[in-house]
C-alpha positions as CSV (number, residue, x, y, z in Angstrom):
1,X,69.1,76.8,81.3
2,X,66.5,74.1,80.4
3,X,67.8,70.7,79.1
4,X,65.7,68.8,76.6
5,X,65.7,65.1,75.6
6,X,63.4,63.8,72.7
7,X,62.8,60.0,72.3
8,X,60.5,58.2,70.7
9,X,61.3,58.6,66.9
10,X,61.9,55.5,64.8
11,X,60.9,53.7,61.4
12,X,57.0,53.8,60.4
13,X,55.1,52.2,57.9
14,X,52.3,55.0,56.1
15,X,49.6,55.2,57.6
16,X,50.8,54.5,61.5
17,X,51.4,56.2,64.6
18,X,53.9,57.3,66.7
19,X,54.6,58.9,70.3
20,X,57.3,61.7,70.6
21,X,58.3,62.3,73.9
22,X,60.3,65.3,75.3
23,X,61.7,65.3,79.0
24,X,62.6,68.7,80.4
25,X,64.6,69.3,83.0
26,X,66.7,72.6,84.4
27,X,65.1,76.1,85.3
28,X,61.4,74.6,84.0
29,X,59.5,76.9,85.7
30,X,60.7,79.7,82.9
31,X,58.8,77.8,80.1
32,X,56.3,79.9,78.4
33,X,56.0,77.6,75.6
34,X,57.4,73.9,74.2
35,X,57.3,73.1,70.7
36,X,57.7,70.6,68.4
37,X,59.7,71.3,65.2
38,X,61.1,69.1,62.0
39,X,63.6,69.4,59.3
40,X,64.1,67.2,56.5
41,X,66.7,66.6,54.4
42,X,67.2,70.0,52.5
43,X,64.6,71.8,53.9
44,X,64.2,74.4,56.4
45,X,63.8,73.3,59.7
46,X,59.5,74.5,60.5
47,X,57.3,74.8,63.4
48,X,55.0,71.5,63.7
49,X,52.8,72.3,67.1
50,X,53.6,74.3,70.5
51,X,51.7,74.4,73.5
52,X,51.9,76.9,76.1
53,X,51.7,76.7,79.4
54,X,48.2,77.8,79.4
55,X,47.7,74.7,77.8
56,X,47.0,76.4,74.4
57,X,47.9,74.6,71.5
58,X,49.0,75.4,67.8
59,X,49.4,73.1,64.6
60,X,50.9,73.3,61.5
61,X,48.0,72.8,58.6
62,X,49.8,70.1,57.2
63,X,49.6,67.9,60.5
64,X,46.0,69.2,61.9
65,X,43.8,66.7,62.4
66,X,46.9,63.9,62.6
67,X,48.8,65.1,65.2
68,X,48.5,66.0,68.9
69,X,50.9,67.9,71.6
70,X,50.0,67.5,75.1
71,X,51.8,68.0,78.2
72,X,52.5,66.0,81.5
73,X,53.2,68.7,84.2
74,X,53.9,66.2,86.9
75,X,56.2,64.6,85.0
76,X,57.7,67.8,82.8
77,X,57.2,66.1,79.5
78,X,55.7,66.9,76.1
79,X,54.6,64.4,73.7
80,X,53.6,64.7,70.3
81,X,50.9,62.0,69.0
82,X,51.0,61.5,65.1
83,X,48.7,59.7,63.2
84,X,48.2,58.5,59.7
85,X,51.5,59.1,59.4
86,X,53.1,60.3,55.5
87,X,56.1,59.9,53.7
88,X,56.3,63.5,53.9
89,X,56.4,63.4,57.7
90,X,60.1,62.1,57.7
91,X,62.6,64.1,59.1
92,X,64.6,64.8,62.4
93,X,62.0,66.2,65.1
94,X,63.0,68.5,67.6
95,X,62.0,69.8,70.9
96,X,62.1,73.4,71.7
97,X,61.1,75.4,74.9
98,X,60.8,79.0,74.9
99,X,61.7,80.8,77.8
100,X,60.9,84.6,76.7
101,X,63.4,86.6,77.9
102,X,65.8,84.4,79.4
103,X,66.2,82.7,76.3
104,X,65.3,78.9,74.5
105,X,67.0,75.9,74.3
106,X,66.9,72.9,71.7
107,X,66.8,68.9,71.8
108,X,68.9,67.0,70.3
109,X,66.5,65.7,67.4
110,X,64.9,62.0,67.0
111,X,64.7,60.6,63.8
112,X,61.0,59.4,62.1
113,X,60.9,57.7,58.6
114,X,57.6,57.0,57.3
115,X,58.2,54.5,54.9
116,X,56.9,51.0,53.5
């Protein structure tokens, strides 16, 4: 099992940044790949960027060119960087890792609002 704790997440005004961070912890060595994933009130919960552990990474259009996932090996974290930040960026951000076969596990969720 892989535990996952996201922090990071608070209130924005539009237009500024935050850091997501996601601390793994558990049978890590089974991650193929850790994402980042958000659901806002109502909506279905959708895939914002993953890396693997190639270091290959994957965005949703509507966050390209705002947002960034990167890893920290040494320290078994994933971060996501988002700029510019929207209105339509609020909602409860999850981390996910994916370990193929043996299964995946969720975060608890952190909570961004993009508001003025």
């Amino acid at each position: 099992q892989v535990q996952l704790v996201e922090s990071g997440g608070g209130l924005v005004q539009p237009g500024g940044s935050l850091r997501l961070s996601c601390a793994a912890s558990g049978t890590i060595f089974r991650i193929y790949v850790m994402g980042w994933y958000r659901q806002a009130p109502g909506k279905q919960r959708e895939l914002v960027a993953s890396i693997t552990s190639g270091g290959t990474t994957n965005y949703a259009d509507s966050v390209k060119g705002r947002f960034t996932i990167s890893r920290d090996n040494a320290r078994n974290t994933v971060y996501l960087q988002m700029n510019s930040l929207k209105p339509e960026d609020t909602a409860v951000y999850y981390c996910k890792s994916d370990q193929g076969p043996y299964g995946s596990n969720w975060g608890q969720g952190t909570q961004v609002t993009v508001s003025s």
